[in-house]
C-alpha positions in Angstrom: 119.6 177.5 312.1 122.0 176.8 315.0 125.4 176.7 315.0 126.3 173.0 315.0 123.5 173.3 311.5 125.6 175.7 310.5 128.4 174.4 310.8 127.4 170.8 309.3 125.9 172.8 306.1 129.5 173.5 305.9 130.4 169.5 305.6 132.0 169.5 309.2 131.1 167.5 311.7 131.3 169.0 315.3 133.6 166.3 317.2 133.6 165.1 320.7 136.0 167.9 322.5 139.1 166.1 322.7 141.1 165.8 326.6 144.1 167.5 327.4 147.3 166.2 326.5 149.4 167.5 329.7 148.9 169.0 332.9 146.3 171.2 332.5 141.9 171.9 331.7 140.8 171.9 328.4 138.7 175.0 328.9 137.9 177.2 331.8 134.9 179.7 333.0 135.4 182.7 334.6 131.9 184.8 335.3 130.3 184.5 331.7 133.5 184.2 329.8 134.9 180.7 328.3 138.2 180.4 327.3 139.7 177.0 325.6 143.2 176.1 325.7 144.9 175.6 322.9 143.0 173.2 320.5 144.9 170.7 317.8 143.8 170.1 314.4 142.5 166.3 315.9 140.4 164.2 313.8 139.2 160.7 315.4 142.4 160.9 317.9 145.3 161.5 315.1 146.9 164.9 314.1 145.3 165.2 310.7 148.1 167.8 309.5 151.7 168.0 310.8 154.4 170.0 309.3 155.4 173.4 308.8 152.9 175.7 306.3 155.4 176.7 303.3 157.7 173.7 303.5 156.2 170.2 304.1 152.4 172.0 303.7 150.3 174.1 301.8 148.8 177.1 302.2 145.3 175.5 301.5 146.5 172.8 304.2 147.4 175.4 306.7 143.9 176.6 305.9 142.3 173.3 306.6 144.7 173.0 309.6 143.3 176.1 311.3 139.6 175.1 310.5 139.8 171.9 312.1 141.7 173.3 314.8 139.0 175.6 315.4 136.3 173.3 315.0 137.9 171.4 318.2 138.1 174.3 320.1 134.3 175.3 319.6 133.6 171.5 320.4 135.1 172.8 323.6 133.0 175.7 324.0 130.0 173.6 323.2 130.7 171.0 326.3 131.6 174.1 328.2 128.4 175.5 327.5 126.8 172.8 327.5 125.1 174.1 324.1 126.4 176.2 321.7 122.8 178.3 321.7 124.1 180.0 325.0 127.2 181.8 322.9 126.1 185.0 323.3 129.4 186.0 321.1 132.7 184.7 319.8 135.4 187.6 321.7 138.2 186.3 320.5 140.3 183.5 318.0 144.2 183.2 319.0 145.9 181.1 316.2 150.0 179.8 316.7 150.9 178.5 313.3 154.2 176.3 312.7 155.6 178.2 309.3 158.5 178.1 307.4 160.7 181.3 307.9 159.9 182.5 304.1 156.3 181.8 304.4 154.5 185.1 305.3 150.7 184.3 304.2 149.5 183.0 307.5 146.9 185.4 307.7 144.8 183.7 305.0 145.6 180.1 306.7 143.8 181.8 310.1 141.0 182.9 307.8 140.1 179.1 307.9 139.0 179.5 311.6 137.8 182.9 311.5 135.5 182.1 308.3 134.3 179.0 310.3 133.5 181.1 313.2 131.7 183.8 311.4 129.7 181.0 309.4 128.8 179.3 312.6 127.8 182.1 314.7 126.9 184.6 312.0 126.7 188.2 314.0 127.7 186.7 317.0 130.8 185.0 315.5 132.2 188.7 314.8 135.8 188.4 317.0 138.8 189.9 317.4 142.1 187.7 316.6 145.7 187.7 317.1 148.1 185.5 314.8 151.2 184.1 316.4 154.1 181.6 314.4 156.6 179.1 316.4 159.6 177.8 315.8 158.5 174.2 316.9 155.2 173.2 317.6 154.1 171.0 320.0 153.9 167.1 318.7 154.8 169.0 315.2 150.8 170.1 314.7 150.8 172.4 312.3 148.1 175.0 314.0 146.5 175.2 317.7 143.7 177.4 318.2 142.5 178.9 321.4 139.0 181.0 321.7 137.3 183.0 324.0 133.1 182.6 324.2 131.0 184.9 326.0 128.2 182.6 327.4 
């Protein structure tokens, strides 16, 4: 199976990759390695979760959140590519959640784009990650997502 099969066996859809929203490219190569700036949780144009994880959202939402912001960022990857069959690996998933200041399990809210990931790309979806929280968020999204591809 590929990974957009994969991915669709998980009742997602891979969307187009979205444009940048300020001064800036949506992804960039350098030698064999992608990187994607940071990706919103869009679906068809609209921020599909807004709000701070522990106040205004769920856990489960923050989950969500983080799965759709990663499924952006490997529609990135995918026009980067060109395919998503020329990942030789996912290196690495950077998720900045927007969380209230007594909210401390946003770990499991990143597990919704690492488990995407490692579904997707099965061995090759095996990355490193680093979590990060603001105090604001840009345009109030409640996660952004930014990966790394070896290609």
């Amino acid at each position: 199976m590929t990974p957009e099969q994969r991915i669709e066996k998980l009742g997602l859809i891979l969307p187009q990759a979205a444009g940048a929203v300020a001064n800036y490219v949506p992804w960039a190569i350098s030698g064999n390695v992608v990187m994607t700036s940071g990706n919103l949780p869009w679906r068809d144009g609209k921020l599909a979760y807004v709000g701070r994880i522990g106040r205004e959202l769920s856990g489960e939402d923050g989950y969500k959140s983080c799965q759709l912001s990663c499924l952006n960022a490997i529609a990135q990857i995918a026009q980067a590519a060109g395919d998503l069959s020329r990942v030789k690996r996912i290196i690495r998933l950077e998720g900045t959640m927007w969380v209230d200041e007594s909210y401390k399990e946003h770990p499991k809210c990143l597990n919704g784009a690492s488990d995407l990931i490692n579904e997707a790309f099965q061995d090759k979806g095996q990355h490193t990650r680093m979590i990060y929280t603001n105090p604001v968020m840009p345009l109030d999204c409640t996660s952004l997502v930014v990966l790394y591809a070896e290609i």
